[in-house]
C-alpha positions in Angstrom: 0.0 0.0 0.0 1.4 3.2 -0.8 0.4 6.0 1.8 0.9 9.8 1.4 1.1 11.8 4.2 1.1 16.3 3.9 2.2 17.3 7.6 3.9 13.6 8.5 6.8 15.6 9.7 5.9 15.7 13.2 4.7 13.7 16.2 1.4 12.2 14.9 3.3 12.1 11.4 6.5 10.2 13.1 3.6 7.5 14.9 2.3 6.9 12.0 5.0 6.5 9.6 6.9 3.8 12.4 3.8 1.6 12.1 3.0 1.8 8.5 6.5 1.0 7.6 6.6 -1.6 9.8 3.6 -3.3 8.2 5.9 -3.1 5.3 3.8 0.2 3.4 5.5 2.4 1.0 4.9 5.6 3.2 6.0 9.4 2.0 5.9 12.0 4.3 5.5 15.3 3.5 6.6 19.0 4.8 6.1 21.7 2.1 4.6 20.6 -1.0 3.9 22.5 -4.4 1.0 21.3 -5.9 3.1 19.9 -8.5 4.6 18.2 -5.7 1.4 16.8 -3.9 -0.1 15.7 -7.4 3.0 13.3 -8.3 3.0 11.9 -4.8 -0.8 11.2 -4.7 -1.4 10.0 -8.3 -1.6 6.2 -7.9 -1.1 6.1 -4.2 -4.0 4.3 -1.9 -4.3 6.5 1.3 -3.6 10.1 2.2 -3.8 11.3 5.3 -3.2 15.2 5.8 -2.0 16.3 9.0 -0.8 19.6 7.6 -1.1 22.8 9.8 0.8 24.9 11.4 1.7 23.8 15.4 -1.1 25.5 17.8 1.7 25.0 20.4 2.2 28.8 20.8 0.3 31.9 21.8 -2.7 32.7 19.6 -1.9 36.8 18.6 -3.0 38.4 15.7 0.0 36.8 13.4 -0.5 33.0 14.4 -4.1 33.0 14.5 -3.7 33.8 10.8 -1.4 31.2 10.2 -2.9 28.2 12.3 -6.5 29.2 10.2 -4.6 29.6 6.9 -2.2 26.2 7.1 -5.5 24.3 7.9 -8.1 25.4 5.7 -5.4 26.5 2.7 -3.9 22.8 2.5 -7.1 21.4 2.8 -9.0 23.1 -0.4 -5.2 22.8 -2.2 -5.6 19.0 -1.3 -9.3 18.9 -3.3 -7.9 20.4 -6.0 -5.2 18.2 -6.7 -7.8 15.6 -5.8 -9.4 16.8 -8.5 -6.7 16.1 -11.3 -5.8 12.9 -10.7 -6.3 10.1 -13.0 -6.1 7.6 -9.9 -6.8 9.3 -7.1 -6.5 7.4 -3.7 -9.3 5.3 -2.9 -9.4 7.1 0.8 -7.8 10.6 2.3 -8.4 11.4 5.9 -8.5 14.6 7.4 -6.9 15.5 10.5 -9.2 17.8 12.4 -9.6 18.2 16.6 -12.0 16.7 19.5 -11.6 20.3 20.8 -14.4 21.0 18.2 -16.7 19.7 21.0 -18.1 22.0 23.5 -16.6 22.5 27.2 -18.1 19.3 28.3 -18.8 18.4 32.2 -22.5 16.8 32.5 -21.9 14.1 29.9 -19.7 12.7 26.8 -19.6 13.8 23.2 -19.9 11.3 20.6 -20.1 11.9 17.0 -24.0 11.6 16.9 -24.7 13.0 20.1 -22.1 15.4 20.6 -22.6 19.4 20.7 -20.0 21.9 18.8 -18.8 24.4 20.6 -18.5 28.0 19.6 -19.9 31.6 22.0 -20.0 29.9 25.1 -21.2 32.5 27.9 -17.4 32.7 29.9 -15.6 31.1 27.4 -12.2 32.0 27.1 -11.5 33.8 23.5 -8.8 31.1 22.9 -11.1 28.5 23.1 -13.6 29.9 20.7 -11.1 30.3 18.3 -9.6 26.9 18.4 -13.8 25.8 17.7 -13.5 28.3 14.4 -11.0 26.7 13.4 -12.3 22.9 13.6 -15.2 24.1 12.2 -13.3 25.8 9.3 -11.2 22.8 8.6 -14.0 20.6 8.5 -16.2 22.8 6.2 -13.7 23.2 3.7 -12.7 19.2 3.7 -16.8 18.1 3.5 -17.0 20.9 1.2 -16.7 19.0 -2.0 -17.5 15.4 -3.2 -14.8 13.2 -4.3 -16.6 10.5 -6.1 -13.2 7.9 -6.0 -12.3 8.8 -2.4 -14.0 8.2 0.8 -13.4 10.7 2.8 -13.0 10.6 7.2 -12.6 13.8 9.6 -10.6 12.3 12.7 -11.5 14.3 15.5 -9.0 13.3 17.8 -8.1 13.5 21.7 -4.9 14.3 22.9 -2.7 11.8 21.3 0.5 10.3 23.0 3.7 8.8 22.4 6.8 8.8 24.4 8.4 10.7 22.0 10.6 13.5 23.4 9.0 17.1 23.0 5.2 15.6 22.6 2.5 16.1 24.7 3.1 13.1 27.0 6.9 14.2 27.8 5.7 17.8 29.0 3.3 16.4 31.4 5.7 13.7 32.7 8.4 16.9 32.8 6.1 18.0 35.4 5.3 14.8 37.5 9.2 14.3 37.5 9.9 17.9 38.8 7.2 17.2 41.4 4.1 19.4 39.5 2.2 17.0 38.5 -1.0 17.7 41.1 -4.4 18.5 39.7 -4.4 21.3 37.8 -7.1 23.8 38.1 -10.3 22.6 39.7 -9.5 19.3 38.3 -12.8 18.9 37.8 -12.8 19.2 33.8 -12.2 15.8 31.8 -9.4 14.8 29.3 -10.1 13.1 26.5 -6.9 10.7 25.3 -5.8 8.0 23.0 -2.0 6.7 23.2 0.3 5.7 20.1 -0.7 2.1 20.4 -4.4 2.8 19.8 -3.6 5.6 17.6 -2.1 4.0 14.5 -4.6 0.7 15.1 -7.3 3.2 14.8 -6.2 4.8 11.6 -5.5 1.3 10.1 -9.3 0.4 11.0 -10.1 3.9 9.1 -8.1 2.6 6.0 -10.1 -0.6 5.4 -13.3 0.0 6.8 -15.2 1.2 4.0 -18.4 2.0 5.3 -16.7 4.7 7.5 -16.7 8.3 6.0 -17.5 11.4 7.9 -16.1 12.1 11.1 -14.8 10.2 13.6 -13.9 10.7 17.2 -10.3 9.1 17.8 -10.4 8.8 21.5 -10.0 6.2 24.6 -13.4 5.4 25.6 -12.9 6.7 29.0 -12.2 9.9 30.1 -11.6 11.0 33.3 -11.7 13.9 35.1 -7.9 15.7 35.2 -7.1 15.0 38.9 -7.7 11.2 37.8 -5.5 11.7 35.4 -2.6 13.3 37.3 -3.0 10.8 39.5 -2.5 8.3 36.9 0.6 10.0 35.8 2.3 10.0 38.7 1.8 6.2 39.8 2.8 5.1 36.6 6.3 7.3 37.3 6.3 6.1 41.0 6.0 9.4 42.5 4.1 9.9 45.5 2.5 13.5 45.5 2.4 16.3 43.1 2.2 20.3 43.7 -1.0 21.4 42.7 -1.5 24.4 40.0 -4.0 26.7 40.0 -5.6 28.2 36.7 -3.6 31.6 37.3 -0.4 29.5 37.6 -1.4 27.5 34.6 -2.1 31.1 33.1 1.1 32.2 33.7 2.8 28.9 33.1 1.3 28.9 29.7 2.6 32.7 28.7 5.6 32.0 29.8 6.6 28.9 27.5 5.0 31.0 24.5 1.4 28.4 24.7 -2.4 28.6 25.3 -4.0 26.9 28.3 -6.9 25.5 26.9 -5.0 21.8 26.5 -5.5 21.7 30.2 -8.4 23.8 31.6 -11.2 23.1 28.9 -13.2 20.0 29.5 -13.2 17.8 26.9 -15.4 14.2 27.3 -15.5 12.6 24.1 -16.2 8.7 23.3 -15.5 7.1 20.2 -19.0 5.5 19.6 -18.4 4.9 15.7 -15.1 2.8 16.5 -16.8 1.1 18.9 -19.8 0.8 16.8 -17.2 -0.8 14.0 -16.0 -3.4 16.8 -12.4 -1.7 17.5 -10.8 -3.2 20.5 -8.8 -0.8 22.4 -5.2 -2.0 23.7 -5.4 0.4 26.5 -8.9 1.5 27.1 -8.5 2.7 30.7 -5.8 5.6 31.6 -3.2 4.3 33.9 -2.4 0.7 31.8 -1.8 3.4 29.3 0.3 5.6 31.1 2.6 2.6 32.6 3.2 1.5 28.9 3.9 5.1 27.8 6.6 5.6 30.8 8.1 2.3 29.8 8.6 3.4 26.8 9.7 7.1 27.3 13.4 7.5 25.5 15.2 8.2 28.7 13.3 5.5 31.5 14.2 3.3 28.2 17.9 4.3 28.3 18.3 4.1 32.0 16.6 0.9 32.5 
């Protein structure tokens, strides 16, 4: 199978390529690409999957909000018109897009036919709105034309983690190891997750289920609430208590390393009910197996072991 992959220079791109090349696929990652470019990668190929978009890992003034919008929505329509011009397009392209697109969610879970978009919330943080607009925007312009030869999947996913070094995961263990890894905020608000080894297993299911096409929440199906999850964290690392941080630490914490809060202090309690509904078994369906095969695996407990 020969796999093409616009943004597969990063974290989620890195996952990916390991597995698929491990199962042996022809898989091309991509950075920039011309359209020339994207055209003679994706003529005769099977699968793309854009990840394309600029990092949201940084503070969201004037100048970046332009350029998280524009990388998103600008690669996606370029994608439909080289789409367009292909004699053999691939059967299947898959759209990266964001569980955040779901609304600050504490009374119940968000599934794809259930679930309520977010967007104007009464106290919502302006940050948070505009990572909805976004979602939304990508989305629209992805659904926004047919592609007769090529079923096309939204994958709205949850926080996804590998022990790669500069991810996600490795910030938060930074600050279990450094003795911060308490309950942040009122640790009242749910995160949604999904680790590597689900991750790629998922978007495998995604390739070669063909009766899948519009979105689909890429998730663990269980939740839990963030002081669960700290918790989690920091028995999986063998450490024994963590320094609580309230939101104007996280605030501040956030502006200093140049980022946005909203990865930690908006709620997000979202359940993969179509991957369930397909009869996808999750590896690690509950939050600290997950976290003890993460810190396993984390580059450095690896080296030192």
């Amino acid at each position: 199978m020969k796999m093409v992959i616009p943004g597969g220079t990063g974290q989620v791109g890195s996952m990916l390529v390991r597995y698929f090349r491990g199962l042996g696929h022809q898989v091309l990652a991509l950075h920039r690409s011309s359209m020339a470019a994207l055209s003679a990668a994706l003529e005769g190929s099977d699968v793309c999957i854009n990840l394309a978009g600029r990092s949201v890992n940084c503070r969201y003034g004037p100048a970046n909000r332009r350029e998280i919008f524009d990388s998103r929505i600008g690669t996606t329509l370029q994608l439909h018109e080289v789409m367009a011009g292909l004699s053999q397009p691939p059967r299947v392209w898959i759209n990266a897009s964001t569980a955040t697109i779901y609304r600050h969610a504490l009374d119940r879970p968000m599934t794809e036919s259930t679930g309520e978009l977010g967007g104007n919330e009464p106290g919502a943080p302006d940050t948070w709105n505009f990572s909805i607009s976004v979602a939304k925007g990508w989305e629209e312009a992805f659904f926004s034309k047919v592609t007769p030869l090529t079923r096309q999947v939204a994958m709205r996913s949850a926080i996804t983690f590998s022990p790669d070094l500069g991810g996600a995961f490795d910030v938060l263990l930074g600050l279990v190891r450094c003795g911060l890894g308490g309950t942040q905020g009122s640790g009242e608000q749910f995160v949604s997750w999904i680790p590597e080894a689900d991750f790629v297993r998922a978007i495998d299911l995604l390739i070669a289920g063909e009766d899948l096409a519009g979105v689909v929440n890429l998730a663990s199906p269980n939740p839990l609430r963030n002081r669960d999850f700290m918790r989690g964290l920091r028995e999986a690392w063998g450490a024994r208590v963590g320094l609580p941080s309230t939101e104007w630490m996280i605030e501040l914490g956030a502006w200093a390393m140049r980022t946005e809060s909203e990865l930690v202090l908006k709620s997000r309690q979202v359940v993969p009910e179509r991957l369930l509904e397909a009869g996808f078994v999750f590896e690690y369906p509950y939050w600290p197996e997950a976290a003890r095969e993460l810190v396993g695996r984390w580059p450095i407990a690896s080296s030192a072991a």
